[in-house]
Backbone as XML, in Angstrom:
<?xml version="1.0"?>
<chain id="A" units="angstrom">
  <residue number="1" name="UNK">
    <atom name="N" x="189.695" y="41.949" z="177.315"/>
    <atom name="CA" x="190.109" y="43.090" z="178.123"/>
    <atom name="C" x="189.730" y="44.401" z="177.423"/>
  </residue>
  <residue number="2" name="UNK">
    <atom name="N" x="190.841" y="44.726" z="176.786"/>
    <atom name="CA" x="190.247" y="46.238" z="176.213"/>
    <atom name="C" x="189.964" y="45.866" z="174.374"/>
  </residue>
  <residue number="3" name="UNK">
    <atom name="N" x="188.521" y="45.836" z="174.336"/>
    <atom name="CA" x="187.520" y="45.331" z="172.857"/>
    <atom name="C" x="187.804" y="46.782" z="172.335"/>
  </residue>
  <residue number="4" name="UNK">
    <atom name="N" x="188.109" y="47.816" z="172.583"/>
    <atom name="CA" x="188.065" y="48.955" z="171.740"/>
    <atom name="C" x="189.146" y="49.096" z="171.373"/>
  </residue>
  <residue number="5" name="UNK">
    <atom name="N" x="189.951" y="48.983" z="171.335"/>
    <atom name="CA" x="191.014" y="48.617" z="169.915"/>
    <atom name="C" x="191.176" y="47.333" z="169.658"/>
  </residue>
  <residue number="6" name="UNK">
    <atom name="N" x="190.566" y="46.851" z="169.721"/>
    <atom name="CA" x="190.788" y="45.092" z="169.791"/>
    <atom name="C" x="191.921" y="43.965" z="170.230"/>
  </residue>
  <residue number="7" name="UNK">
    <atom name="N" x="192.222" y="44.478" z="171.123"/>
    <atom name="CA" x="193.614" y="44.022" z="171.958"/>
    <atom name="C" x="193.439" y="42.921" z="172.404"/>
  </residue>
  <residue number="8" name="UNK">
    <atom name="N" x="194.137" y="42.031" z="172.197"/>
    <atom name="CA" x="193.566" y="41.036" z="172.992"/>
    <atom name="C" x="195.261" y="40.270" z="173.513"/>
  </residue>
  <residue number="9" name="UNK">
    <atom name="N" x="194.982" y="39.412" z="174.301"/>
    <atom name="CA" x="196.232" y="38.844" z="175.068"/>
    <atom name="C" x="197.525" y="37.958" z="173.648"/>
  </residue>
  <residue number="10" name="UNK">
    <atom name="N" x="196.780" y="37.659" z="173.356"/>
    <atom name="CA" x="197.606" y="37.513" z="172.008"/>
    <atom name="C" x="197.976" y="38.449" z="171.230"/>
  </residue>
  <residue number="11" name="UNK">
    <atom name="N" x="197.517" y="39.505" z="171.057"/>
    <atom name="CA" x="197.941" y="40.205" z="170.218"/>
    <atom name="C" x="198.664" y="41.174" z="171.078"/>
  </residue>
  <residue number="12" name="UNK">
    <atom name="N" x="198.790" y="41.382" z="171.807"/>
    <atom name="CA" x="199.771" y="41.930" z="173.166"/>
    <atom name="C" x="201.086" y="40.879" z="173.318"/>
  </residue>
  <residue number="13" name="UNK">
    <atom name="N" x="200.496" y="39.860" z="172.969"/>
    <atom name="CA" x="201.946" y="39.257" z="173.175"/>
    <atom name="C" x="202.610" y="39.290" z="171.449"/>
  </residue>
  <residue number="14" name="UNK">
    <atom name="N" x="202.470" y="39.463" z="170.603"/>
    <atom name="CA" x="202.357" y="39.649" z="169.422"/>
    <atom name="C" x="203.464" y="41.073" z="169.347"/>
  </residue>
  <residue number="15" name="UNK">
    <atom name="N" x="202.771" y="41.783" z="169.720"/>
    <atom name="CA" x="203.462" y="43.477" z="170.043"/>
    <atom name="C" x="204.498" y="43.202" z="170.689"/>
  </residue>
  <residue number="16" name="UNK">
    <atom name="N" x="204.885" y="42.810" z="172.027"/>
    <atom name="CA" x="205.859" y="42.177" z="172.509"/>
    <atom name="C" x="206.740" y="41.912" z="171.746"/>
  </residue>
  <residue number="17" name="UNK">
    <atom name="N" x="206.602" y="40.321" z="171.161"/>
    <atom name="CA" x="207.912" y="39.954" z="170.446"/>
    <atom name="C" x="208.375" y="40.991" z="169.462"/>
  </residue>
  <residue number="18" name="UNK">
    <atom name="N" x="207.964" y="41.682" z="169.137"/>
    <atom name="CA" x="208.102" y="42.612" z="167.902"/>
    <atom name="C" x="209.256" y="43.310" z="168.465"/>
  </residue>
</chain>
């Protein structure tokens, strides 16, 4: 999805649990 900050669906869900 968005490669320019390197976000990716895992790491969105990552941020989430946080």
């Amino acid at each position: 999805m968005d490669a320019r900050r390197g976000f990716t669906l895992i790491e969105l869900l990552v941020v989430i649990a946080i």
